[in-house]
C-alpha positions as a printed NumPy array, in Angstrom:
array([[  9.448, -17.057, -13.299],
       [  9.959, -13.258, -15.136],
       [ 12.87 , -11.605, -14.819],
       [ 12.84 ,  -8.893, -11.976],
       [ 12.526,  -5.697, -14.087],
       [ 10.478,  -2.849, -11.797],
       [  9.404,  -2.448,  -8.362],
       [  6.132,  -1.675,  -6.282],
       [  5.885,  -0.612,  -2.763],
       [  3.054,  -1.174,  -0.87 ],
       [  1.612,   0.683,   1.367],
       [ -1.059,  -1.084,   3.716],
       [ -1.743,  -1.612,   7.779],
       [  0.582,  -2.913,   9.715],
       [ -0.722,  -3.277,  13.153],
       [ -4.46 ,  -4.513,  13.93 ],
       [ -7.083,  -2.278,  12.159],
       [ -9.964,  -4.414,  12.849],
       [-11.102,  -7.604,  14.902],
       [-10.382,  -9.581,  11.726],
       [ -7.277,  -8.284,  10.325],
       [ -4.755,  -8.153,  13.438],
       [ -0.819,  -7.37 ,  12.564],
       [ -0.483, -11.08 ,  11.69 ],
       [ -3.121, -11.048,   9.558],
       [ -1.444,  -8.395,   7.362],
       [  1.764,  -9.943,   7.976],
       [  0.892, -13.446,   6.444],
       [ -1.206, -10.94 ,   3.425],
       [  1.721,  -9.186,   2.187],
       [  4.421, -11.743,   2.502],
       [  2.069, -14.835,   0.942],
       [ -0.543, -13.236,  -1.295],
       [  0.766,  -9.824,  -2.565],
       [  4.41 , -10.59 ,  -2.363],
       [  4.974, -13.727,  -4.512],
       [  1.74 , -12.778,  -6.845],
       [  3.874,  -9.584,  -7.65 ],
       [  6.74 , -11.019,  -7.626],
       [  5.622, -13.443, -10.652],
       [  5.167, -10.838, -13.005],
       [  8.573,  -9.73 , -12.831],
       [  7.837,  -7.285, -10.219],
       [  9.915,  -6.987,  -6.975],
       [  7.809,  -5.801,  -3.967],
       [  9.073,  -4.486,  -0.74 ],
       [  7.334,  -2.273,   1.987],
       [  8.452,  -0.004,   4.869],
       [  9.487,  -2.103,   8.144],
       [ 10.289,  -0.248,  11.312],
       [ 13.422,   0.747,  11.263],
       [ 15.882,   2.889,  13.842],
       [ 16.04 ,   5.311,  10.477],
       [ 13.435,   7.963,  10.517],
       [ 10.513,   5.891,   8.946],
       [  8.602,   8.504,   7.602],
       [ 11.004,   9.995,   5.435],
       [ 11.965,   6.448,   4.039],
       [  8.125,   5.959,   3.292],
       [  8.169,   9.285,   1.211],
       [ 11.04 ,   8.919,  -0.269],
       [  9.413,   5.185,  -1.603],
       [  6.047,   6.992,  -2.332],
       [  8.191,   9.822,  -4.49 ],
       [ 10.743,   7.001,  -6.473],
       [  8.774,   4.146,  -6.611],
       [  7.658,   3.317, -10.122],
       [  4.284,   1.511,  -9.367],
       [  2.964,   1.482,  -5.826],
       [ -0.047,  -0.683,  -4.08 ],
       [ -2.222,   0.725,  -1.829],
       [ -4.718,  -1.545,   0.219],
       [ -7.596,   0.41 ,   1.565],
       [ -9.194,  -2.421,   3.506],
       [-10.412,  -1.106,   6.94 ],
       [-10.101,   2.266,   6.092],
       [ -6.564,   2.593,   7.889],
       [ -5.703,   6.61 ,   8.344],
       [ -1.747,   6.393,   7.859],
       [ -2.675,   4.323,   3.897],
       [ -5.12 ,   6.446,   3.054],
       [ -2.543,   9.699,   4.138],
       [  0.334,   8.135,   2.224],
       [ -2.333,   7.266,  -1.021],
       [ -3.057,  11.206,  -1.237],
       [  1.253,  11.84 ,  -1.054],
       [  1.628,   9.466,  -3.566],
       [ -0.989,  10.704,  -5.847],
       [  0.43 ,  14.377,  -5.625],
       [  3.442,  13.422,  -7.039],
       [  3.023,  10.211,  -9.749],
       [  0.462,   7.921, -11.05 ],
       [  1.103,   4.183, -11.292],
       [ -0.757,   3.458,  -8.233],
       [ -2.787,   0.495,  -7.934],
       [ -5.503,   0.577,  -5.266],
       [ -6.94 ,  -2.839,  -3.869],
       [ -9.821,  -3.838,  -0.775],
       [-11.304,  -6.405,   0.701],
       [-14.651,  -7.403,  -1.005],
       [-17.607,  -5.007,   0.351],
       [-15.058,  -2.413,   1.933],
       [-17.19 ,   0.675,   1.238],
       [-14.932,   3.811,  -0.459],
       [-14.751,   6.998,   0.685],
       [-16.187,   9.228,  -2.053],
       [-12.685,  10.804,  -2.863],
       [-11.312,   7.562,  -3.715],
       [-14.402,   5.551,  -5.102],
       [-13.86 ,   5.977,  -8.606],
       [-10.673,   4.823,  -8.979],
       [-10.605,   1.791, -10.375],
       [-10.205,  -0.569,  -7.234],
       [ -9.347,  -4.303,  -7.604],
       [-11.811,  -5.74 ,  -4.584]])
């Protein structure tokens, strides 16, 4: 296992945004897939949970600092592709991934998606 060195925040859905991905689908997603495959390139990854703290200005605050961030564009979900654009006003170092077949809006398509 690498050494912790950097960290990535993801930004992705968190409640149901389709029929197939409900909140525990995206639940299970980031704390088994994206998580621990992160996490073994030395890489800690955390994202936003609710919080009594005013949310929004912690999700900025990680889109402003954060040295890489992950952005999953799967089901087209309003509040990722909002914090994407924040994110890309400010740094690079954003990574953008989908599920296989998700069709891109044309603002985002040629960024180099992992699918």
């Amino acid at each position: 296992m690498s050494e912790i060195n950097s960290s990535c925040f993801v930004i992705m859905p968190f409640s149901k945004s389709s029929e197939e991905h409900t909140e525990g689908y995206w639940t299970r997603h980031f704390e088994e897939l994206l998580k621990p495959t992160i996490k073994e390139i030395g890489v800690e990854t955390y994202r936003v949970e609710a919080m009594r703290e005013d949310i929004l200005k912690k999700i900025i605050q990680s889109l402003v600092t954060s040295p890489i961030v992950l952005a999953d564009l799967t089901d087209h979900n309003p509040n990722v592709f909002w914090e994407l654009g924040v994110r890309q006003s400010f740094k690079h170092n954003t990574i953008t991934i989908a599920e296989e077949g998700t069709k891109l809006p044309f603002d985002v398509s040629p960024k180099a998606t992992i699918f």
